[in-house]
C-alpha positions as CSV (number, residue, x, y, z in Angstrom):
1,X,-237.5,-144.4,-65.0
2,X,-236.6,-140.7,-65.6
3,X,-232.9,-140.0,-66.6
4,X,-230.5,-139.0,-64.0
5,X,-230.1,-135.3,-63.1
6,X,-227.0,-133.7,-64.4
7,X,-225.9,-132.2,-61.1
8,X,-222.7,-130.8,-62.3
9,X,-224.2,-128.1,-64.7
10,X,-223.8,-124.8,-64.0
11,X,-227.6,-124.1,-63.8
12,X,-228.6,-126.8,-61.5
13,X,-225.9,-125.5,-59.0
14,X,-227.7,-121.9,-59.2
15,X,-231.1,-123.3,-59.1
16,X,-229.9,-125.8,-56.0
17,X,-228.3,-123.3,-53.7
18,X,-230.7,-120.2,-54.4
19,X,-233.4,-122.9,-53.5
20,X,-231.8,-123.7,-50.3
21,X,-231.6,-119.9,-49.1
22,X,-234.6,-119.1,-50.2
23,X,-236.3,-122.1,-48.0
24,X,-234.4,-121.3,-45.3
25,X,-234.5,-118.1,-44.8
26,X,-237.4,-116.2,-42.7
27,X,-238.9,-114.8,-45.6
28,X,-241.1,-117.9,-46.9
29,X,-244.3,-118.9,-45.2
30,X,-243.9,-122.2,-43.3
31,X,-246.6,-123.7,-45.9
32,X,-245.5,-122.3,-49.1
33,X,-243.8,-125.1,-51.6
34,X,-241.0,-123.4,-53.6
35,X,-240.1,-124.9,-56.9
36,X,-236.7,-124.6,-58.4
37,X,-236.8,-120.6,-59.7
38,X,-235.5,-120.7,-63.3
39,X,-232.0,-119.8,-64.5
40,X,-231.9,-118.2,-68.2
41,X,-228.3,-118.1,-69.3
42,X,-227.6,-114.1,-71.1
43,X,-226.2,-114.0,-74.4
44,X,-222.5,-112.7,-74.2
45,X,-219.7,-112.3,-75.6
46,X,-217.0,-113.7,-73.4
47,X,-218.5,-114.0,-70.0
48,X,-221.0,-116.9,-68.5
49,X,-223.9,-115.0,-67.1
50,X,-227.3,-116.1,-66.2
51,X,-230.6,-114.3,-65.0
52,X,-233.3,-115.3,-62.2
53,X,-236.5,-113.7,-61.4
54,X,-237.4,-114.9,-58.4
55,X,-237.9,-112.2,-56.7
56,X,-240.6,-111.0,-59.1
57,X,-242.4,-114.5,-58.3
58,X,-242.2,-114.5,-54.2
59,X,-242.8,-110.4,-54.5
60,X,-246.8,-110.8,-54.7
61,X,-246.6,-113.7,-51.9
62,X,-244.1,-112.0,-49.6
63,X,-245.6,-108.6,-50.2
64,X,-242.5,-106.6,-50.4
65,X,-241.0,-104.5,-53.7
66,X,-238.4,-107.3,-55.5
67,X,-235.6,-105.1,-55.2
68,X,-235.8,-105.8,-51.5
69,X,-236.6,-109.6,-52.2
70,X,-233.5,-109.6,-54.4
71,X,-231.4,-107.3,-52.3
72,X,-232.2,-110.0,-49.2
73,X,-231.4,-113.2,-51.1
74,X,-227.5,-112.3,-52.8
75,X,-227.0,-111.0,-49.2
76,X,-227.9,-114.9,-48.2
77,X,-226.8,-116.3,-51.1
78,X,-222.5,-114.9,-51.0
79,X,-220.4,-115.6,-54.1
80,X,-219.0,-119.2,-53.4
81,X,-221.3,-121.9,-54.2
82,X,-220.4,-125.9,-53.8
83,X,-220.2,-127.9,-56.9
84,X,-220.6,-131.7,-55.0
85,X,-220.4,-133.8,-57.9
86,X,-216.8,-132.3,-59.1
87,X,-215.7,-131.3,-55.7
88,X,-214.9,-128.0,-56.4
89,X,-216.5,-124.5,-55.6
90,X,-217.8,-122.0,-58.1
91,X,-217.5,-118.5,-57.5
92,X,-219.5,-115.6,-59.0
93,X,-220.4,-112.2,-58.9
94,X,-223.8,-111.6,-58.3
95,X,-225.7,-108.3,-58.9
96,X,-229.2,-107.2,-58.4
97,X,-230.6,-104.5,-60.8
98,X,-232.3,-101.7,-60.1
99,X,-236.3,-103.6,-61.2
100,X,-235.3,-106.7,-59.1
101,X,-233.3,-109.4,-61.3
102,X,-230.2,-110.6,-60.1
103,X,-227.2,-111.9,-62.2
104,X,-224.5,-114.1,-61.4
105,X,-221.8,-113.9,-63.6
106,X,-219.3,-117.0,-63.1
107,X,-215.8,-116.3,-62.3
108,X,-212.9,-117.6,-65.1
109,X,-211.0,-119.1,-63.0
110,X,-214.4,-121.4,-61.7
111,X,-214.8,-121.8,-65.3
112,X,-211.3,-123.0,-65.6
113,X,-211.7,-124.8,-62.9
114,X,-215.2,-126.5,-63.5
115,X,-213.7,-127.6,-67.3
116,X,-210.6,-129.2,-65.5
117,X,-212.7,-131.5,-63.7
118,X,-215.4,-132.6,-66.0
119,X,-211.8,-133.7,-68.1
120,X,-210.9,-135.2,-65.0
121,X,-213.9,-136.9,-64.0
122,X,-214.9,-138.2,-68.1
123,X,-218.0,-140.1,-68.1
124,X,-218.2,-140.7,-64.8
125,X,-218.9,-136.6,-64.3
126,X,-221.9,-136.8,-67.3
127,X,-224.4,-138.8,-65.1
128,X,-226.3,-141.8,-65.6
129,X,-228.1,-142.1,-68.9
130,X,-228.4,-145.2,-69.9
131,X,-232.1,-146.3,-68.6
132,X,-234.7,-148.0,-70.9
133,X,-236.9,-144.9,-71.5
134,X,-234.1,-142.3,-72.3
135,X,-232.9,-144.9,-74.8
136,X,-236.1,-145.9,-76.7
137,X,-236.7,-141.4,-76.7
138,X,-233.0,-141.0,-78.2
139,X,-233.9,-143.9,-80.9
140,X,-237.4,-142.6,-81.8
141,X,-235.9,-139.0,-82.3
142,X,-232.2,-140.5,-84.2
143,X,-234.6,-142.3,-86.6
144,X,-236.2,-138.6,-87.7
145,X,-233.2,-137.9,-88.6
146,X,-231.2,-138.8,-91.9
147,X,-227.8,-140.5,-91.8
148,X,-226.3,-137.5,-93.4
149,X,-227.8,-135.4,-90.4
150,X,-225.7,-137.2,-88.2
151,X,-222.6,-137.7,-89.7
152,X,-221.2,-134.4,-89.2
153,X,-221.8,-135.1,-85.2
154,X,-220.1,-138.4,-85.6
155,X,-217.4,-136.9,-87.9
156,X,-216.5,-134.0,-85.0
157,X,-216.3,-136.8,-82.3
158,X,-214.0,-138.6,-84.2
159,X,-212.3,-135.6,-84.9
160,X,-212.0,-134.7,-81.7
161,X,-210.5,-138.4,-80.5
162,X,-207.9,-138.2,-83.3
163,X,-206.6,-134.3,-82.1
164,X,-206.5,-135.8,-78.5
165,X,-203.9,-138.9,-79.8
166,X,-201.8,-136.8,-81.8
167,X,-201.5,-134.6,-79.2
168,X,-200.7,-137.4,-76.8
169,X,-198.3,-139.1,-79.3
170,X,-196.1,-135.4,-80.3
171,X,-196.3,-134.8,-76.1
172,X,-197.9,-131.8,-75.8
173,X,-200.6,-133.3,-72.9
174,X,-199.5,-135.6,-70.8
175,X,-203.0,-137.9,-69.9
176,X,-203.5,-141.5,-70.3
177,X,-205.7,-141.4,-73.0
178,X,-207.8,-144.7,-73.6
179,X,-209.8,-143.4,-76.3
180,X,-210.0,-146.8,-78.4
181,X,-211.4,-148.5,-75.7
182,X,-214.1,-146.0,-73.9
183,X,-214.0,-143.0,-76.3
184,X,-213.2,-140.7,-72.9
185,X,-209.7,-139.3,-72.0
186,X,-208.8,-140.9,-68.5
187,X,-205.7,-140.3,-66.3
188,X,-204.3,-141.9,-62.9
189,X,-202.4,-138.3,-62.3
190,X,-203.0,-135.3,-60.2
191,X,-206.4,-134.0,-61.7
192,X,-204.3,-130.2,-62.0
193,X,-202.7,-131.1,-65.2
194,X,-206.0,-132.1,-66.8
195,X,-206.1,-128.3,-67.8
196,X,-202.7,-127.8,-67.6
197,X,-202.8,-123.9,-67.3
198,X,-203.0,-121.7,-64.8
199,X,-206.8,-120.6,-63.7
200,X,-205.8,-117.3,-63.4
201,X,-204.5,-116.9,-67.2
202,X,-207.6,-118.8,-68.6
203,X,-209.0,-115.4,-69.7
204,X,-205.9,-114.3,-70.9
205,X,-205.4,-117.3,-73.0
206,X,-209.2,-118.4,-74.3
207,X,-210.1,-115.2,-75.9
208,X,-210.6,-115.7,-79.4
209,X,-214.8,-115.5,-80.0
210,X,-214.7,-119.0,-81.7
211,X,-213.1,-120.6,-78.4
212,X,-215.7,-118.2,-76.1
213,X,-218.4,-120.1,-78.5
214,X,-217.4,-123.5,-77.8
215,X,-216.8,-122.8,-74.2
216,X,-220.7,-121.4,-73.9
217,X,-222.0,-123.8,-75.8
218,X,-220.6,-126.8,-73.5
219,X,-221.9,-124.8,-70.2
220,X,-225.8,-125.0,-72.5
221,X,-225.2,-129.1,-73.2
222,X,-224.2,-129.5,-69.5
223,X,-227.3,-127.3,-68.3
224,X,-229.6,-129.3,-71.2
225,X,-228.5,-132.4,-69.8
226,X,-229.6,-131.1,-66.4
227,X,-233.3,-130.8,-67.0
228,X,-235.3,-133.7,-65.7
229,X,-237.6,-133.4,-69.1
230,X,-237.4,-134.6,-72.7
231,X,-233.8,-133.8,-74.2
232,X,-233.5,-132.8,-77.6
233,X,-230.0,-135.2,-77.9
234,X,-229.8,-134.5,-81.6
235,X,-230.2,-130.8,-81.3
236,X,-227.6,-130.4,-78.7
237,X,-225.3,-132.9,-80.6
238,X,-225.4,-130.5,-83.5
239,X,-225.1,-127.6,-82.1
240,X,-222.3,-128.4,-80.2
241,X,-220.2,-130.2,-83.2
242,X,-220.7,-127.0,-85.2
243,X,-219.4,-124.5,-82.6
244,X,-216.6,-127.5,-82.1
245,X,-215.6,-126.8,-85.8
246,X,-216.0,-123.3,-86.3
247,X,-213.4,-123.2,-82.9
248,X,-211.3,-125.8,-85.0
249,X,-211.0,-123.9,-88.3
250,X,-210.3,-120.7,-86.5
251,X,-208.0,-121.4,-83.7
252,X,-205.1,-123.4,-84.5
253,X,-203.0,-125.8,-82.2
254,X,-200.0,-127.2,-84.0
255,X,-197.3,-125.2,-85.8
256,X,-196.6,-121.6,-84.2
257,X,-199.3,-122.1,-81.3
258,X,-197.7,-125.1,-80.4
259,X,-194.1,-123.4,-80.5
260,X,-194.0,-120.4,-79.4
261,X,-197.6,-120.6,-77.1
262,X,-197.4,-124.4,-75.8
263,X,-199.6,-123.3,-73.0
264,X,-202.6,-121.9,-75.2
265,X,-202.3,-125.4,-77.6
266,X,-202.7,-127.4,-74.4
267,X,-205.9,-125.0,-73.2
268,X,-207.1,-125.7,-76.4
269,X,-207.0,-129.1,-76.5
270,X,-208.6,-129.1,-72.7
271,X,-211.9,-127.4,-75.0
272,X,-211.5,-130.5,-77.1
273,X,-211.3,-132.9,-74.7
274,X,-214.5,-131.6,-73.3
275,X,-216.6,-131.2,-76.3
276,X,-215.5,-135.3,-76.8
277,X,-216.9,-136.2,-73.8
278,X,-220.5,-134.5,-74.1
279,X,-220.2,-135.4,-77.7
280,X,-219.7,-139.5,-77.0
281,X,-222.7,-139.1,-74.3
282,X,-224.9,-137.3,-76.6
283,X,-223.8,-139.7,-79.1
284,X,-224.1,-143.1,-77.4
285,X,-226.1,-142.8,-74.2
286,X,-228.5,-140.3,-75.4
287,X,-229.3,-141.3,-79.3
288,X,-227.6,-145.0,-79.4
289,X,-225.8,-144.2,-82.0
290,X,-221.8,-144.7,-82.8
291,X,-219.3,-142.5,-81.4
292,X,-216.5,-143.3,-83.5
293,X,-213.1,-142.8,-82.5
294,X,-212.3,-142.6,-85.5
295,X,-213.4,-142.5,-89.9
């Protein structure tokens, strides 16, 4: 059995509704089979961009310049695509330039929103992962690894878990945590105070680079997670525990932030909340290793 599509990942929601336009629109020929057109997230900064070309790929079967392809397919397409497994709607801004590509560039307060609910949701948002095969592949690939390889991955989760508590126990978020038991943050409350910031001042609050790091490097572990190939579980896991502790050495919670900006210490703990999630599934579902709540 294959592992389970990660259906909440930005990518696959591109790649999903720019399928469905394209195969419905007039401009395919009944008998032409259209795979899903690749997504390349850009390098940037601050913002969450990615790149198709697939106008360049239907241009030689459609004959028509790309530009018009393109120029056809965002007027299809709109700004406001449907997220099903988290319930919510992603907005972009999509652009065509001038040789044919088109960009979508994802809205902050989608982004806000999309992190609010995969907080919300916990494991139950990360798909299924547990089959047989992806097992015996994440415990072939652990065993290349060295114990002191993984550690720091371990040592970030737990991490992670233990800012979570504190900031549960000194009440500066409010969620049932259950961390001990199931290594996720859960909640019985309205899912709006899972992020408890307004999504309209989530770019004015996440702005430092190291918290822009962690937040793209979450979108690439959710968009990994989405490919229906071999995933490198290891490589992700480390990636993603070292932008979590660059964001964690650079970007404090307690002591003034926590005073005088509660606001920005809670949105920061709604990046660590997420990084413990991917991190436990990396962890446990995808290598079989411990998660530890704590060391």
């Amino acid at each position: 059995m294959n592992c389970s599509v990660d259906y909440a990942a930005v990518k696959k929601i591109l790649q999903l509704e720019v399928s469905r336009v394209t195969s419905s629109s007039c401009l395919l020929p009944s008998d032409y089979c259209l795979r899903p057109p690749q997504m390349k997230r850009c390098s940037h900064d601050t913002d969450i961009v990615y790149s198709c070309a697939i106008a360049f790929k239907l241009a030689p079967v459609l004959k028509l310049p790309a530009i018009d392809i393109a120029k056809q397919l965002v007027t299809a397409l709109g700004e406001k695509f449907y997220c099903r497994p988290l319930g919510i709607y992603l907005n972009f801004q999509v652009e065509v330039v001038s040789s044919g590509w088109i960009y979508f560039w994802l809205k902050e307060e989608s982004l806000a929103a999309w992190l609010q609910q995969l907080i919300f949701l916990g494991d139950a948002g990360m798909g299924r992962w547990g089959d047989r095969e992806t097992r015996r592949r994440g415990d072939a690939e652990t065993r290349r690894w060295e114990a002191d390889d993984l550690f720091p991955m371990q040592y970030a989760h737990a991490r992670c878990c233990s800012l979570l508590r504190l900031a549960h126990r000194q009440g500066i978020i409010d969620w049932e945590l259950d961390i001990i038991s199931s290594n996720s943050p859960k909640t019985d409350k309205n899912p709006n105070s899972q992020f408890p910031i307004p999504n309209s001042q989530f770019s004015i609050l996440l702005v430092h680079p190291a918290e822009r790091r962690l937040i793209a490097q979450i979108v690439d572990v959710k968009d990994a997670l989405s490919n229906q190939g071999q995933i490198q579980g290891v490589k992700l896991a480390k990636e993603l525990s070292k932008a979590f502790e660059q964001f964690y050495s650079s970007c404090r919670i307690w002591g003034e932030v926590k005073s005088q900006t509660p606001q920005l210490a809670q949105a920061r703990l709604g990046l660590v909340a997420v990084t413990q999630i991917l991190l436990r599934s990396l962890l446990q579902e995808q290598l079989g290793i411990l998660a530890p709540v704590e060391l």
